[in-house]
DOTORLUM-505892 format. One record per residue (C-alpha): residue number from 1; x, y, z. Coordinates in Angstrom, 1 decimal, padded with zeros to 4 digits. Layout:
BEGIN
<pos = NUM | xx = X | yy = Y | zz = Z>
...
END
This chain:
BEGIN
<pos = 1 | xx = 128.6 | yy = 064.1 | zz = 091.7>
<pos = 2 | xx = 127.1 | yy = 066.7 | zz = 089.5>
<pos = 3 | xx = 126.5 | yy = 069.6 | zz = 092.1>
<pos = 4 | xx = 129.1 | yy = 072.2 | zz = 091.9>
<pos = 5 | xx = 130.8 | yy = 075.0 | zz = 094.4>
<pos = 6 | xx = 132.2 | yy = 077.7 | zz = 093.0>
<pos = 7 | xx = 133.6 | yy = 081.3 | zz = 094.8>
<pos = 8 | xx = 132.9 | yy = 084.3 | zz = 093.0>
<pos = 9 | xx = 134.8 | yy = 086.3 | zz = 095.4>
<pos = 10 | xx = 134.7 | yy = 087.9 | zz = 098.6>
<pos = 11 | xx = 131.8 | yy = 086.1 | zz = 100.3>
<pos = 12 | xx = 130.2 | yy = 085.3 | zz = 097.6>
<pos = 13 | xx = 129.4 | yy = 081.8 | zz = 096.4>
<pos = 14 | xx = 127.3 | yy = 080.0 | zz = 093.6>
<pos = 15 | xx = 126.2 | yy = 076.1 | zz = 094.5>
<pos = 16 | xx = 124.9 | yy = 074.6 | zz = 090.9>
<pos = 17 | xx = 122.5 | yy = 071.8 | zz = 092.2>
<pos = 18 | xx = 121.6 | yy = 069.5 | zz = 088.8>
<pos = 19 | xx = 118.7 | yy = 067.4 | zz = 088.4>
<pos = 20 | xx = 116.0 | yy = 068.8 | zz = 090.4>
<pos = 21 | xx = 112.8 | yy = 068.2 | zz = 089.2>
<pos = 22 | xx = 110.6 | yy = 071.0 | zz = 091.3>
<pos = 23 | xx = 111.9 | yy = 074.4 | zz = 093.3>
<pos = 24 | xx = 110.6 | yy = 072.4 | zz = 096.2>
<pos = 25 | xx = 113.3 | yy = 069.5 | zz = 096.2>
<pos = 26 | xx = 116.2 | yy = 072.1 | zz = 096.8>
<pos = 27 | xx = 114.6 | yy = 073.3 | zz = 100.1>
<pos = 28 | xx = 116.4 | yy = 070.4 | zz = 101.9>
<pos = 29 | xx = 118.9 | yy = 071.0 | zz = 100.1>
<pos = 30 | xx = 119.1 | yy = 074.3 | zz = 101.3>
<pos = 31 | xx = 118.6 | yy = 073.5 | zz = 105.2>
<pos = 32 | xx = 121.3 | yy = 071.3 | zz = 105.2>
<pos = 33 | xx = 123.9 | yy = 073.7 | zz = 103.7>
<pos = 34 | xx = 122.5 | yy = 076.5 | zz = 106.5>
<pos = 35 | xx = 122.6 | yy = 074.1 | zz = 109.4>
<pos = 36 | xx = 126.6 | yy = 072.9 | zz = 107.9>
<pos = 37 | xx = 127.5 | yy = 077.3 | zz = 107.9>
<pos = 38 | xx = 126.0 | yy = 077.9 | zz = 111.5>
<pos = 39 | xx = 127.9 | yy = 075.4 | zz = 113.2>
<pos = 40 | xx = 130.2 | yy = 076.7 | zz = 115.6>
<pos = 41 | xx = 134.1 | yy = 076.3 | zz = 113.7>
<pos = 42 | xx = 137.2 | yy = 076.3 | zz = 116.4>
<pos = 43 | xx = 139.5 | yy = 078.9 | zz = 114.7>
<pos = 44 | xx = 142.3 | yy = 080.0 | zz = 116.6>
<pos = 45 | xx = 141.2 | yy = 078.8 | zz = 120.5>
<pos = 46 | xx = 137.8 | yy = 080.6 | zz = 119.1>
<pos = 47 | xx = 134.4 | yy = 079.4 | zz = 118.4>
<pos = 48 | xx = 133.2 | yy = 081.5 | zz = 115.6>
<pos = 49 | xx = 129.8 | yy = 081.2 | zz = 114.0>
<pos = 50 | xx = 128.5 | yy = 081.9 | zz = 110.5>
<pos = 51 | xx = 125.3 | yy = 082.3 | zz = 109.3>
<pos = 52 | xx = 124.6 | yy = 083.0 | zz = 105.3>
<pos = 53 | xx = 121.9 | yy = 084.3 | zz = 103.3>
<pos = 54 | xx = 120.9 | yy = 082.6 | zz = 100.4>
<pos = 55 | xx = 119.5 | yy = 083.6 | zz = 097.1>
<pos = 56 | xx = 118.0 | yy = 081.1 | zz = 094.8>
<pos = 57 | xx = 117.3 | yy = 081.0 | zz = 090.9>
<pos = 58 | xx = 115.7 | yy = 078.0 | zz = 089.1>
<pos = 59 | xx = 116.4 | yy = 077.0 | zz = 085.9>
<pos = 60 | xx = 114.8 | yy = 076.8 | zz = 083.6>
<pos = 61 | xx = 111.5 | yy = 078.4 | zz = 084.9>
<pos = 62 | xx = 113.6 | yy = 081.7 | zz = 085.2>
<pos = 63 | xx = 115.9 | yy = 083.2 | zz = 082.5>
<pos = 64 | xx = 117.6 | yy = 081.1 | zz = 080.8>
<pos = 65 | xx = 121.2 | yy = 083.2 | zz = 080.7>
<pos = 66 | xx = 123.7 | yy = 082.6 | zz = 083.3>
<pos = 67 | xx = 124.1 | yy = 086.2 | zz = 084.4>
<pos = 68 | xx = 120.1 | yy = 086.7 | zz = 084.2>
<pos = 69 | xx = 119.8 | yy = 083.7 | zz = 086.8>
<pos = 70 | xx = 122.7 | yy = 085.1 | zz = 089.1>
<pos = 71 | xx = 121.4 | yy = 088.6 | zz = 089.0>
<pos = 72 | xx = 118.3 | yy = 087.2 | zz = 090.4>
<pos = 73 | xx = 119.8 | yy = 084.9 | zz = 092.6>
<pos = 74 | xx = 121.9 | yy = 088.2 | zz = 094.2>
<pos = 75 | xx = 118.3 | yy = 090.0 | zz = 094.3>
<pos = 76 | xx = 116.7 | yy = 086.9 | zz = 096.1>
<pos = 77 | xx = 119.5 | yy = 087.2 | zz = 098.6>
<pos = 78 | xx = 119.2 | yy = 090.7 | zz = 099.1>
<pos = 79 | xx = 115.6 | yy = 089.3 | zz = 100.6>
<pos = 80 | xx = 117.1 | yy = 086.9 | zz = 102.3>
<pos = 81 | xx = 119.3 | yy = 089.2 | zz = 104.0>
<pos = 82 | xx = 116.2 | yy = 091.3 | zz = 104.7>
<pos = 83 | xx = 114.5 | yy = 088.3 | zz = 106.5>
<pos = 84 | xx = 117.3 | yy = 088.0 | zz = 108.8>
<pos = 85 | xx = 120.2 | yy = 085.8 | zz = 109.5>
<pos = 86 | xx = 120.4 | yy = 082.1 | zz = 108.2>
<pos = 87 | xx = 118.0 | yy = 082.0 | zz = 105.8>
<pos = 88 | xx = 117.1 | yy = 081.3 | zz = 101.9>
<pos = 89 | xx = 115.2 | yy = 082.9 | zz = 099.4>
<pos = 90 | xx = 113.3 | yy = 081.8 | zz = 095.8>
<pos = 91 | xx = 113.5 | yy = 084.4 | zz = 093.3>
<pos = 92 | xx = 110.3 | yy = 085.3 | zz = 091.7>
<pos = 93 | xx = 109.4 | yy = 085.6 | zz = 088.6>
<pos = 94 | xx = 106.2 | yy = 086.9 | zz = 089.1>
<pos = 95 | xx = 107.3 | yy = 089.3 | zz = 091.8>
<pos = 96 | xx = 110.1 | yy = 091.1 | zz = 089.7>
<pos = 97 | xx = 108.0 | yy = 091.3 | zz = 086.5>
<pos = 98 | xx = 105.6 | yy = 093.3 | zz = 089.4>
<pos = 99 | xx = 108.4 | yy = 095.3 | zz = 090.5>
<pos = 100 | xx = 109.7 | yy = 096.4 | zz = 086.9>
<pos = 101 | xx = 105.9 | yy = 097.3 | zz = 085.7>
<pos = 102 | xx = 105.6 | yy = 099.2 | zz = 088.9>
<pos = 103 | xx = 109.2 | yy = 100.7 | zz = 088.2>
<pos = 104 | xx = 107.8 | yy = 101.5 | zz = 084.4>
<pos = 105 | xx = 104.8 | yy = 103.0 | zz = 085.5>
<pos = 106 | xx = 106.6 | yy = 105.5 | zz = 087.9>
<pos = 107 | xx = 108.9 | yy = 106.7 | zz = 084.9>
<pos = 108 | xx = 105.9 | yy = 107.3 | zz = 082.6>
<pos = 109 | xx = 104.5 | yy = 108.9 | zz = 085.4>
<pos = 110 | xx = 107.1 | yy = 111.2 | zz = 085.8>
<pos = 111 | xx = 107.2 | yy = 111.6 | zz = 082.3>
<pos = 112 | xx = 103.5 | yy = 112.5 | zz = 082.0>
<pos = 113 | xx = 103.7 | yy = 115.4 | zz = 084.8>
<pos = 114 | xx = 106.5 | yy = 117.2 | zz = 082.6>
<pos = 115 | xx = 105.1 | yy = 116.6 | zz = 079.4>
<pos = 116 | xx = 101.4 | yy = 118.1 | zz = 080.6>
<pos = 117 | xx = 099.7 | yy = 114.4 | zz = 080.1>
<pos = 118 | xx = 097.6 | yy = 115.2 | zz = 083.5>
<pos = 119 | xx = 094.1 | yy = 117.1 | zz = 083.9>
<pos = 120 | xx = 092.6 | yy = 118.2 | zz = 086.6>
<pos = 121 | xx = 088.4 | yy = 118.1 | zz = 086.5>
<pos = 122 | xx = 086.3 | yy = 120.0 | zz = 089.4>
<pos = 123 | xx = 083.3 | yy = 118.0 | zz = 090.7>
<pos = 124 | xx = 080.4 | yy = 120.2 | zz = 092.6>
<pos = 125 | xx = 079.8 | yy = 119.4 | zz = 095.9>
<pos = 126 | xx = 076.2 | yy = 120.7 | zz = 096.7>
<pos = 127 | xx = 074.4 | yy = 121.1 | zz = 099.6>
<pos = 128 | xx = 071.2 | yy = 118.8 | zz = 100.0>
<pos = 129 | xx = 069.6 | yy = 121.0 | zz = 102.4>
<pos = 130 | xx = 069.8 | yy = 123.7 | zz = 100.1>
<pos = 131 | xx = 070.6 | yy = 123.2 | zz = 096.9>
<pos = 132 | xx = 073.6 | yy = 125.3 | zz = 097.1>
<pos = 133 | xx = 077.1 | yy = 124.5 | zz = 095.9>
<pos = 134 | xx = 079.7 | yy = 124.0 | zz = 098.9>
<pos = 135 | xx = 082.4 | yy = 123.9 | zz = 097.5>
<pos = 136 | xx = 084.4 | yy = 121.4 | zz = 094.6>
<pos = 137 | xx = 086.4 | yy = 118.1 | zz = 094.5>
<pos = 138 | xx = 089.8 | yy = 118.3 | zz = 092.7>
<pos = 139 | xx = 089.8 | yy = 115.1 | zz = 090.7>
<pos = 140 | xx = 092.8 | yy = 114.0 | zz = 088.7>
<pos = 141 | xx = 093.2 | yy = 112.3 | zz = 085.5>
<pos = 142 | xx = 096.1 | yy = 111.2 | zz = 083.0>
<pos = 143 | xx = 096.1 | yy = 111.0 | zz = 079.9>
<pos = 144 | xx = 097.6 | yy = 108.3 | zz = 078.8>
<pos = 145 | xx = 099.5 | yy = 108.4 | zz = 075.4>
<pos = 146 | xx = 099.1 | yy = 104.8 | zz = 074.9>
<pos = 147 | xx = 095.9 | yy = 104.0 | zz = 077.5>
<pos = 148 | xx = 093.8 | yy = 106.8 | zz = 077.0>
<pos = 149 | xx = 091.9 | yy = 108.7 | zz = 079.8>
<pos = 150 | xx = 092.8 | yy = 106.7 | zz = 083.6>
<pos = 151 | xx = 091.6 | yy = 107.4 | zz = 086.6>
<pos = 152 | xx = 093.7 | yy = 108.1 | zz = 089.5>
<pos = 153 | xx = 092.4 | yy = 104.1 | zz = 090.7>
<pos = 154 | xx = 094.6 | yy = 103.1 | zz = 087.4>
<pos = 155 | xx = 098.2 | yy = 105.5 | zz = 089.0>
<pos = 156 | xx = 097.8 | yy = 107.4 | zz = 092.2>
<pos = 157 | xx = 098.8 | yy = 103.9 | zz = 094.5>
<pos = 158 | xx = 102.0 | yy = 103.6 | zz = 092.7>
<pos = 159 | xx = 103.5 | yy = 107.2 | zz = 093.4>
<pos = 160 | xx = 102.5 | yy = 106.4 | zz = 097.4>
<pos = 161 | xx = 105.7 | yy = 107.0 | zz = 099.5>
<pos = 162 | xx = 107.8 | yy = 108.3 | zz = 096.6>
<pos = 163 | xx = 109.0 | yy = 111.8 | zz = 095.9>
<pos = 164 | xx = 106.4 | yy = 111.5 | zz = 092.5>
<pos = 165 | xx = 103.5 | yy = 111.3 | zz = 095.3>
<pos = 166 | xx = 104.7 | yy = 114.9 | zz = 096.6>
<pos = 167 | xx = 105.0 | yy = 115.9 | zz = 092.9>
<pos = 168 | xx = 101.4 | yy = 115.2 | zz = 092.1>
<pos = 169 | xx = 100.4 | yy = 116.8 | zz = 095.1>
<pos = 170 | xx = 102.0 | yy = 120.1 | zz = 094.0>
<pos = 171 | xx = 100.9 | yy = 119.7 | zz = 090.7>
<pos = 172 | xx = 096.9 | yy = 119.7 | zz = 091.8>
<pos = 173 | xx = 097.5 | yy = 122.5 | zz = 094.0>
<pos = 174 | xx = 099.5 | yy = 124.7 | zz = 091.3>
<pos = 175 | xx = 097.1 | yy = 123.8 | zz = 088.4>
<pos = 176 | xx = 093.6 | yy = 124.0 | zz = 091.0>
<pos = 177 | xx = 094.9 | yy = 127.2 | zz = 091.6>
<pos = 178 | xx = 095.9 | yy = 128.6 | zz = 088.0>
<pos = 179 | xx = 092.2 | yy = 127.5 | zz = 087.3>
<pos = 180 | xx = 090.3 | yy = 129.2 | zz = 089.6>
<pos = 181 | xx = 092.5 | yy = 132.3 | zz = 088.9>
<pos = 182 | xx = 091.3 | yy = 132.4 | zz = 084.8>
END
């Protein structure tokens, strides 16, 4: 009685389930309305099949805005989609707020290389044998405007596979070489 269908357009459609107590009561929910989509429809003198991906926003333990809990409805179906055909998706809280620190952490990042917030320290490596240095280790450290001194365990994971990795990578070499040369 209370459950609503509405068409946003295109392909697109929002299903306003009231009165659910836990994220886990909807999942039946949500089988049902798969299993009704993937039924083969006569259209025509053709079977055609359907399959849908599914995003899915709880209120009120997400925001509590309607275009806050359909944006992250649309990103939960984006995941959804990426899982395959016929399937659902719970946004996550926890999971975007680590996405938009990680995001936040690659622009500061960015922002630190062109403002000259990283340093480069040389540790000796010696010898045992001998005694004798062999040579250095290139270690790199930001600092942080509002954190202080980190150590690449605090940033270096989060620029893996971006262009910002290949951009600290050049940095080292440029600045381990403007060191040695002075």
């Amino acid at each position: 009685e209370d459950d609503t269908v509405a068409r946003l357009g295109g392909d697109e459609f929002v299903v306003l389930l009231v009165g659910l107590q836990a994220a886990e009561e909807c999942a039946g929910t949500l089988h049902r309305v798969l299993e009704r989509i993937a039924r083969p429809i006569a259209a025509e003198g053709h079977m055609v099949s359907l399959s849908a991906s599914i995003g899915v926003a709880l209120y009120p333990d997400d925001e509590e805005d309607a275009e806050t809990l359909l944006r992250h409805a649309d990103q939960a179906m984006y995941l959804a989609k990426l899982g395959g055909k016929n399937r659902y998706h719970l946004f996550d809280p926890a999971s975007d707020r680590r996405a938009r620190d990680h995001h936040q952490l690659l622009q500061e990042m960015r922002h630190g290389l062109g403002a000259d917030q990283f340093e480069l320290y040389f540790q000796p490596k010696l010898e045992l044998a001998t005694g004798r240095l062999g040579g250095a280790e290139a270690l790199i450290r930001w600092n942080h405007p509002q954190r202080g001194l980190l150590l690449p365990a605090d940033f270096i994971r989060a620029a893996d596979n971006t262009e910002l990795e290949l951009a600290l990578g050049d940095w080292v070499l440029a600045e381990a070489v403007t060191q040695l040369m002075s």
